[in-house]
N, C-alpha and C positions, 0 to 999 in steps of 0.2 A: 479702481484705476482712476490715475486725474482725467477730470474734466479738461477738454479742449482751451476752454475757455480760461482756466489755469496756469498753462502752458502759455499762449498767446500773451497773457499778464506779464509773467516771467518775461520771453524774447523782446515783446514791446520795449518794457524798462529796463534792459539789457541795450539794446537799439538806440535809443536815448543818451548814453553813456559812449559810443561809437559808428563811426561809419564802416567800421570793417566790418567784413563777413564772413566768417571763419568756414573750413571744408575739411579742416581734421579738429577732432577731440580728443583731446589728452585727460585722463585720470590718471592723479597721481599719488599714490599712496605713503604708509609711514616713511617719515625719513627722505620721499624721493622727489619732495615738493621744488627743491631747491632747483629742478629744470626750468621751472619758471620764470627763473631768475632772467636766463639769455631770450626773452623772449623780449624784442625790439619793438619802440613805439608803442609800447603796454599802457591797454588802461586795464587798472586794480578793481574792481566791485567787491567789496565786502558780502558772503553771503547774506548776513541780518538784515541787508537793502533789497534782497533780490525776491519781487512777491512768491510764497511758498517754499522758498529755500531753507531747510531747517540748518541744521550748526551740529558740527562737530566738534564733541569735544575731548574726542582722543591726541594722547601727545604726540607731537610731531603732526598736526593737519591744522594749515593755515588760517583755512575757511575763507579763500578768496577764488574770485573769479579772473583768469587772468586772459585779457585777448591782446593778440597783435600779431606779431611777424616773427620765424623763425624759418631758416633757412630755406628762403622765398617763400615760405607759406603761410597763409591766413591759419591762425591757430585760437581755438580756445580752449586752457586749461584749466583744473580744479584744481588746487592746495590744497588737498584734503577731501576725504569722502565723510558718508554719513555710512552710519553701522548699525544695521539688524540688532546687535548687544546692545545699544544706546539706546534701547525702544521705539526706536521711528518703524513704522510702519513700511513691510517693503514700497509702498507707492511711493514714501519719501525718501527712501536710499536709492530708487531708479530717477525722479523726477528729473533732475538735471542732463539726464542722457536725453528724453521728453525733450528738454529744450534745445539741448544741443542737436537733434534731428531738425526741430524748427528753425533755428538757426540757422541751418543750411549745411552744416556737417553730414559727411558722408562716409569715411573713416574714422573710429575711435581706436585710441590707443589705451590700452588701461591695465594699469600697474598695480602692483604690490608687495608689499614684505608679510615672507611666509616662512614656515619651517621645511626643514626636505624631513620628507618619510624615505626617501630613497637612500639608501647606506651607501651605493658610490656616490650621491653629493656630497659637496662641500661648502660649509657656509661662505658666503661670499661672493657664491657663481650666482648668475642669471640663469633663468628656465623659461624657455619659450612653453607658453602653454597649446599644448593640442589639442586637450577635452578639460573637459571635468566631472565632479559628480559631486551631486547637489544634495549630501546628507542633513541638510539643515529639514528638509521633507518640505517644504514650505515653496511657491514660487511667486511672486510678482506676477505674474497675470493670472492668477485665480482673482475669478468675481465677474461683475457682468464685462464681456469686452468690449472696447471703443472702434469700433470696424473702421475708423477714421485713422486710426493708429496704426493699426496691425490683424493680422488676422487671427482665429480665433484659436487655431492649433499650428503653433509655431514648431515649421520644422528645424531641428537642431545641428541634422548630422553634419552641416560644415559651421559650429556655432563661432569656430576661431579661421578665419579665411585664408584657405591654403593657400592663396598668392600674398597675402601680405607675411604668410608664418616665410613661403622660401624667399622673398626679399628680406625679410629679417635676417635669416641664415646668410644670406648672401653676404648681408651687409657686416654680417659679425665676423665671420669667417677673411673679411677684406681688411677687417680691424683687425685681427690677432683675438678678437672675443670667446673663449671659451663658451658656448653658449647650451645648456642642458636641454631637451624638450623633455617635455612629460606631461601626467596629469593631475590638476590640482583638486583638491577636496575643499569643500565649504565649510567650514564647522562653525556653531553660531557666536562661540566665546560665551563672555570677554575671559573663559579661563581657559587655559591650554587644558591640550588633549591631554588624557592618563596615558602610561605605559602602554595599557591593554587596551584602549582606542587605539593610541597609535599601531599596533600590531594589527588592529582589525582594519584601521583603514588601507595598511600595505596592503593586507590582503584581498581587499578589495579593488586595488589597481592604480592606489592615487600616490605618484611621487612625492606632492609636497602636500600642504594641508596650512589653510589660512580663513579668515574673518571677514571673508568680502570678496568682492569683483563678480563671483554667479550669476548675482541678481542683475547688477548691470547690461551683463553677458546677456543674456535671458530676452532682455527689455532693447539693445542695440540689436539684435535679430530682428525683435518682433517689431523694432523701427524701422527694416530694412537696411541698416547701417553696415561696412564692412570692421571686422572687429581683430585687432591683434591686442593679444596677451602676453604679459611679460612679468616673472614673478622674479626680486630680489631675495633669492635665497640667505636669509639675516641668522639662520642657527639651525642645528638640527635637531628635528621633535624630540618629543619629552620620550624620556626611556633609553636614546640611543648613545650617548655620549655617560649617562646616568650626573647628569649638573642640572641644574636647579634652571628655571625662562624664567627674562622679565624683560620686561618691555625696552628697559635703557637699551638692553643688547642692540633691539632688533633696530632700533635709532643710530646706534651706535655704528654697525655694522654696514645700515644704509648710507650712512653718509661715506665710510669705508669706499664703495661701490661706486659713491657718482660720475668719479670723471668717467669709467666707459661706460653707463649708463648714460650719462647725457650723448657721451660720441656716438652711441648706438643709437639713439632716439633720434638725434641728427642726421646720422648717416641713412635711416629710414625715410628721414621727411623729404629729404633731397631727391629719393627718389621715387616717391609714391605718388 
């Protein structure tokens, strides 16, 4: 787990770069960096500047830090995550959550593009996430713990915060947003699931199944942070349509999605 002293490194030279102080966190996944964009009075940080911040180098993730102002709120957002598949060590695909608690974030939001396992989805819907289930077997706070951080058995059972899941609903529901819930599956990539995974993972209870956000998930708990999840449904898993995944789609698809994704993400911040 990072040392404290790590962390402080990172928010200090973060600090440096602005006087704002942000109180929601935004991750934002393939294709759905582009919310960034309406963020007012933005300063940019390249992650390569920010000490221990590694880099993404999946298509579609920015690798920027972005803070400012989004309908009236102090926000700091990610262009991109880092990915368990890229070899980073989970401590560095959580670390930026680390900072965004020290920061003074107290809400994260955190996005994705995934496949639906669910055969009444459709690609192109959003899925509010309820749970999940962590098949990668692996978790971010194995090792000694930091009792400065968190404690040392992180309880889970509200890991997605049921007052930010029914103001999402509320808020989609006031948009005309179709909005799916369910539960997402981790799986570690960077190859899509078989046929016969994806069958096992339905059977195991996970609607959609994606490359990321658990760990995050996992680490905004054991920050104490409240956590909404939101998955851009970009295709459905391998097996069910019988057509061939690649990555263009799920870019493809998310860009598809933005405008009520950004209206939803807005219509959220307004009132959280």
């Amino acid at each position: 787990m990072h040392q404290t002293a790590h962390i402080n490194e990172a928010k200090d030279f973060i600090l440096t770069k602005t006087n704002l102080r942000p109180t929601i966190g935004m991750i934002l996944g393939s294709g759905l960096g582009g919310l960034a964009d309406d963020i007012a009075n933005a300063v940019v940080i390249p992650y390569s500047e920010i000490p221990h911040f590694a880099k993404s180098e999946a298509v579609g993730h920015a690798n920027e830090l972005v803070i400012g102002e989004l309908e009236g709120k102090i926000v700091v957002a990610m262009k991109g995550r880092f990915h368990y598949y890229e070899g980073y060590s989970l401590d560095d695909v959580t670390f930026p959550v680390r900072v965004m608690k020290a920061l003074g974030v107290e809400n994260v939001i955190i996005t994705n593009a995934c496949g639906a396992v669910n055969t009444s989805y459709k690609a192109g819907e959003l899925m509010l996430i309820t749970d999940h289930l962590n098949l990668v077997m692996n978790n971010p706070l194995m090792g000694p713990n930091n009792d400065e951080l968190g404690v040392r058995f992180q309880d889970l059972s509200k890991a997605y915060s049921p007052e930010l899941r029914e103001l999402a609903l509320r808020v989609a529901d006031a948009q005309g947003i179709k909005m799916q819930q369910g539960v997402y599956a981790w799986w570690t990539g960077p190859a899509y699931e078989t046929p016969a995974e994806i069958r096992m993972i339905r059977t195991l209870g996970a609607d959609a199944v994606g490359m990321s956000t658990v760990p995050e998930v996992i680490v905004a708990n054991h920050a104490g942070l409240n956590v909404l999840g939101i998955s851009c449904l970009t295709n459905m898993a391998c097996g069910i349509l019988d057509q061939p995944l690649n990555h263009e789609e799920v870019i493809e698809v998310a860009a598809q999605v933005r405008t009520s994704f950004v209206a939803l993400i807005k219509g959220i911040l307004k009132e959280v």
